[in-house]
C-alpha positions in Angstrom: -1.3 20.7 -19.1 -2.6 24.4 -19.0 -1.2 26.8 -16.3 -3.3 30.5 -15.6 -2.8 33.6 -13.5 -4.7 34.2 -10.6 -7.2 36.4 -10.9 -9.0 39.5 -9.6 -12.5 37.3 -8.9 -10.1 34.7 -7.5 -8.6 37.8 -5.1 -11.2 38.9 -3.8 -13.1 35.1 -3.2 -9.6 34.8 -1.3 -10.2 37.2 0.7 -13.7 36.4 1.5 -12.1 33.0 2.6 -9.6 33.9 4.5 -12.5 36.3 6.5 -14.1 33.0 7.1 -10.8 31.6 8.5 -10.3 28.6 6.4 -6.5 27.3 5.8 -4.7 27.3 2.9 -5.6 24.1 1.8 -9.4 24.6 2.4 -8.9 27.8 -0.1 -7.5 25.7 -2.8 -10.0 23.4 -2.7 -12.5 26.3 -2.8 -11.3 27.4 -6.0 -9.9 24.5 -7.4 -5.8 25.4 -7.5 -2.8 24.1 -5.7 -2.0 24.7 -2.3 1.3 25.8 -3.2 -0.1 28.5 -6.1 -2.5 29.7 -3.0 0.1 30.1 -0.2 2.5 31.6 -3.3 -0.2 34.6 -3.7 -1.0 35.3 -0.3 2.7 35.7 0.7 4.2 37.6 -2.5 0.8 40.0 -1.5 0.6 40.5 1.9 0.8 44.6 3.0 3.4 45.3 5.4 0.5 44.9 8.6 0.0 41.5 7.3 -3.1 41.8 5.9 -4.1 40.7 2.2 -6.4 43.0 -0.1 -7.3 42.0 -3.4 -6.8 45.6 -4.7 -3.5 45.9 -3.5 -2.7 42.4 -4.5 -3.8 43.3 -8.0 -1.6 46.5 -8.4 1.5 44.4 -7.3 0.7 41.5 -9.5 1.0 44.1 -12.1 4.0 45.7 -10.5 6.4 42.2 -11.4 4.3 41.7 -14.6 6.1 45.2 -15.1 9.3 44.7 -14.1 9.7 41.0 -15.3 9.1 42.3 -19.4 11.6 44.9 -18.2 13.8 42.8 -16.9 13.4 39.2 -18.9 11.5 37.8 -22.0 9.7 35.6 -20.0 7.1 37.0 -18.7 5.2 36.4 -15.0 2.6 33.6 -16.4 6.0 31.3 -18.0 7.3 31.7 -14.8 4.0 30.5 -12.9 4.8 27.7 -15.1 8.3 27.1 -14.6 7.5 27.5 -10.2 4.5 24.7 -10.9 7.3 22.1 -12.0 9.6 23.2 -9.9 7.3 22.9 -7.0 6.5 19.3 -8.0 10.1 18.1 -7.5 11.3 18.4 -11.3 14.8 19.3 -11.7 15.2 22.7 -13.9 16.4 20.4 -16.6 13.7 18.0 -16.8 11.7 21.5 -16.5 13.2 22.6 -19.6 13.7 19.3 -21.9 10.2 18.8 -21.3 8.1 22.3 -21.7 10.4 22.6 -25.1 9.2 18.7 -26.4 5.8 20.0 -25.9 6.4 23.0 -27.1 5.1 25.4 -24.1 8.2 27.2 -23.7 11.6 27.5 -24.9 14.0 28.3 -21.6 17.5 26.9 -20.6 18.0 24.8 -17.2 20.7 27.7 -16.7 18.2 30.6 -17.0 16.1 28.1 -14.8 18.3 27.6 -11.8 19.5 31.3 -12.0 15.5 31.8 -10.7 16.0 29.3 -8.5 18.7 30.7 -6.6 17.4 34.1 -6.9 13.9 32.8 -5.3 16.4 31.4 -2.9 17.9 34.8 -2.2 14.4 36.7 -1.7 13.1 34.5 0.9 11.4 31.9 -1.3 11.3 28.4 -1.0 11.8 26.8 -4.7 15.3 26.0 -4.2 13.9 23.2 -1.5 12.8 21.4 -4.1 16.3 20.3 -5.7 17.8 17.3 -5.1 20.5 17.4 -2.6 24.0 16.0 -3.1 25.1 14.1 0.3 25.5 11.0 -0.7 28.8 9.7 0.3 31.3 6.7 -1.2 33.4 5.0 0.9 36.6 2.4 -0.4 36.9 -1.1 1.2 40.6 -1.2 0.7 42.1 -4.3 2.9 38.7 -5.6 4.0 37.7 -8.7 3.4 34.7 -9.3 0.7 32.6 -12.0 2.3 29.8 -10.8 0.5 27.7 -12.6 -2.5 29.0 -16.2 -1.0 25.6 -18.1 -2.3 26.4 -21.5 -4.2 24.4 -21.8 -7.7 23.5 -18.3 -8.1 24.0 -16.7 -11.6 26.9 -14.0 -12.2 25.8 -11.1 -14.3 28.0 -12.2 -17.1 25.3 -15.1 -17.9 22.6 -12.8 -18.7 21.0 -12.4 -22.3 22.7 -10.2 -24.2 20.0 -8.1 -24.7 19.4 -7.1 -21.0 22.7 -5.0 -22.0 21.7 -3.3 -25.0 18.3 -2.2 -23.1 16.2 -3.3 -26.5 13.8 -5.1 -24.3 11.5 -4.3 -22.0 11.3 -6.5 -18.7 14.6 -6.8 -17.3 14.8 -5.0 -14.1 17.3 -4.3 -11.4 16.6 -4.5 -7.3 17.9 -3.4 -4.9 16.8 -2.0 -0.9 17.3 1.2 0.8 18.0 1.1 4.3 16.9 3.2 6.9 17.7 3.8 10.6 16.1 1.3 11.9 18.5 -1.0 13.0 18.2 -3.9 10.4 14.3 -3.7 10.2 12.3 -1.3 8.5 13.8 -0.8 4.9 12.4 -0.4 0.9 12.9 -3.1 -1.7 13.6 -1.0 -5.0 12.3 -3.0 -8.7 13.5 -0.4 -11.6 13.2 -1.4 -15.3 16.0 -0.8 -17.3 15.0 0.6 -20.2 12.3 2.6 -19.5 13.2 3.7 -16.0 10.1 2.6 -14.6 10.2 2.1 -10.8 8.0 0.0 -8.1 8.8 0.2 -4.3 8.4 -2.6 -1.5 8.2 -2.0 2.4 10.1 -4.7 4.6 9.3 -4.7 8.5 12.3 -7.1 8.4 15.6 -6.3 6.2 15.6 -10.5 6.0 15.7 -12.9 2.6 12.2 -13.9 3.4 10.5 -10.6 3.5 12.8 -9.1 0.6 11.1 -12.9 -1.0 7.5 -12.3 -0.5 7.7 -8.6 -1.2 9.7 -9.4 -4.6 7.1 -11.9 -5.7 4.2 -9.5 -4.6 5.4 -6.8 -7.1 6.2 -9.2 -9.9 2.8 -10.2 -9.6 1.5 -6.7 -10.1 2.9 -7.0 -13.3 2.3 -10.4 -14.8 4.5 -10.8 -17.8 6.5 -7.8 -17.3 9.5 -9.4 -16.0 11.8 -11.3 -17.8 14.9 -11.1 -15.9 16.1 -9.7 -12.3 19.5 -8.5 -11.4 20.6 -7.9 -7.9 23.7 -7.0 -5.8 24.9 -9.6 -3.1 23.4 -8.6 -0.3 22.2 -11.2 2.2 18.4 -10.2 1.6 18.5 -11.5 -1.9 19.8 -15.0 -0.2 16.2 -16.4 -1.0 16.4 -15.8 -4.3 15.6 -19.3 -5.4 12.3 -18.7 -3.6 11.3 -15.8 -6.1 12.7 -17.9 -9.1 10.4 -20.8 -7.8 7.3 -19.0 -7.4 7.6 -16.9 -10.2 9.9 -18.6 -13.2 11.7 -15.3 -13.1 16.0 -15.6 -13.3 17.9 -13.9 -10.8 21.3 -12.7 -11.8 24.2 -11.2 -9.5 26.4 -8.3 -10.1 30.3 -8.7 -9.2 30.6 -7.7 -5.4 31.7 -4.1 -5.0 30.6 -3.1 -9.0 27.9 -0.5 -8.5 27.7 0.4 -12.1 26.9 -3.0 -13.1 23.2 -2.1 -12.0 23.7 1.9 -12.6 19.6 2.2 -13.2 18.9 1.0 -9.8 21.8 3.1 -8.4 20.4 6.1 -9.7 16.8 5.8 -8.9 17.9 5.2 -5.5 19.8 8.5 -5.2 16.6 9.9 -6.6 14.4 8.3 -4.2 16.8 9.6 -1.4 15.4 12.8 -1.5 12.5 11.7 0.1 13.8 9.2 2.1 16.9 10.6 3.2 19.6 8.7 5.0 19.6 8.5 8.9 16.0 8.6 9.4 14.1 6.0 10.4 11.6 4.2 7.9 9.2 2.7 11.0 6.3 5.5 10.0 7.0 4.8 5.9 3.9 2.7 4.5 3.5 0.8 1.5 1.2 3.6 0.3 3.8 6.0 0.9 6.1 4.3 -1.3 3.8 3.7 -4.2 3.1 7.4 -3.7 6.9 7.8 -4.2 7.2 5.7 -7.5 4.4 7.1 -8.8 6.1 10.5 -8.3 9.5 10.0 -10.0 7.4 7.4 -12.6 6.0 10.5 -14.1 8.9 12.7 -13.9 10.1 13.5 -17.5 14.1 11.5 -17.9 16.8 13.1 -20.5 17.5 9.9 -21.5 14.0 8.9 -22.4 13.9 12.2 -24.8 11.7 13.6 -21.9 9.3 11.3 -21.7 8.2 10.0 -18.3 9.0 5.8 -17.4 5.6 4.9 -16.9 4.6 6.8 -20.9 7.9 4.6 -22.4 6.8 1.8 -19.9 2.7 2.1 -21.3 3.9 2.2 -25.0 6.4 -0.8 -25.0 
């Protein structure tokens, strides 16, 4: 991955385009760069009428260059390349653990956030791309547990004992996230254990038989992959037996109430909450759209994987 500074040519050719009218998508395509490093130049640039000249833009692209080796060792084009990472949803420690393993830059998750928040400050919009934390834990003190009441399923404690030790790949962890849709439109969550790796289901109906089919659908779209399943007790993994059936696959259930038996899946889901936040209905989310989302957070360098992304550790094994 190779990151460069706009330049004069690609000024001026901007605006040319922007004579002509075209978006800022359009532009990007034109000169084959990101929408977000397009819309990033025009706005830092802009005179104070509004207008964009590739002259002026040029003297205050110099400008920062200026007062960024004043002001910091990094200089303008490691921070173009800090932004690019930040803009694509990477925390500002993945940001760091991964530019140092490849040995593009060497910059702190501190130093990293402190831009963030000064961006922040300035009117910029970096800081938009952190992950937000709202979730909120509630206790069930006094209530009864009626939950996970299925005759001849498997408690978690029956599972091989390398599922625990993560040596293997192919056991996995589901799970679904709900949205506000009234018991129907929700997403079945698959994640591998050791490797992080993540595949997403859409259910019209938050129901046994559609978690079923959907379950089976994505075990098929990784035959031999899957050598154990282990799921919470909700009543959509009730038609377990039906996956186990069509697939030879075991299903195994965590202790009601015991979140961190199935911590990977817990933790992808915080992660896929930022973009599909709580309270908001899931009736427009496709299956595309969730793919779109695994693929995202499959390619998003993990501490714990030495910052290496799940689907590299999940390729390899």
């Amino acid at each position: 991955m190779k990151y460069r500074q706009i330049t004069s040519s690609e000024r001026y050719a901007i605006a040319a385009l922007r004579k002509r009218k075209l978006s800022i998508r359009e532009i990007a395509v034109e000169l084959r760069r990101s929408p977000a490093t397009i819309s990033r130049e025009v706005r830092r640039n802009l005179s104070t009428q509004g207008r964009y000249s590739p002259d002026k833009a040029d003297s205050y692209a110099v400008a920062r260059r200026r007062r960024s080796r004043r002001n910091s060792h990094f200089c303008a084009e490691d921070w173009l390349l800090v932004d690019e990472l930040i803009e694509a949803d990477w925390s500002p420690e993945q940001v760091s653990g991964w530019l140092r393993l490849h040995g593009l830059l060497s910059i702190s998750y501190e130093t990293i956030y402190l831009r963030v928040w000064h961006d922040k400050r300035c009117g910029g919009e970096l800081w938009t791309h952190m992950r937000q934390a709202t979730k909120k834990r509630r206790k069930r003190n006094g209530s009864h547990d009626s939950r996970g009441r299925l005759p001849g399923k498997r408690h978690i404690s029956e599972r091989p004992p390398e599922v625990e030790t993560r040596e293997t790949v192919g056991h996995w962890e589901i799970d679904t996230i709900m949205g506000d849709d009234h018991g129907r439109h929700s997403a079945l969550t698959v994640v591998e254990r050791k490797t992080g790796f993540l595949q997403m289901g859409k259910l019209v109906r938050h129901c046994a038989a559609d978690a079923s089919a959907r379950t089976v659908e994505l075990i098929e779209r990784q035959p031999g992959r899957f050598l154990t399943i282990t799921a919470d007790n909700g009543t959509e993994f009730h038609g377990y037996k039906v996956t186990e059936d069509a697939t030879g696959v075991p299903f195994y259930f965590a202790t009601p109430h015991h979140s961190w038996e199935r911590g990977t899946n817990e933790n992808t889901n915080g992660l896929i909450r930022q973009y599909l936040p709580k309270r908001k209905s899931m009736a427009h989310v496709t299956q595309a759209d969730l793919d779109a989302i695994a693929g995202k957070l499959n390619s998003r360098p993990r501490k714990r994987l030495g910052y290496r992304t799940p689907e590299e550790c999940y390729a390899q094994s």
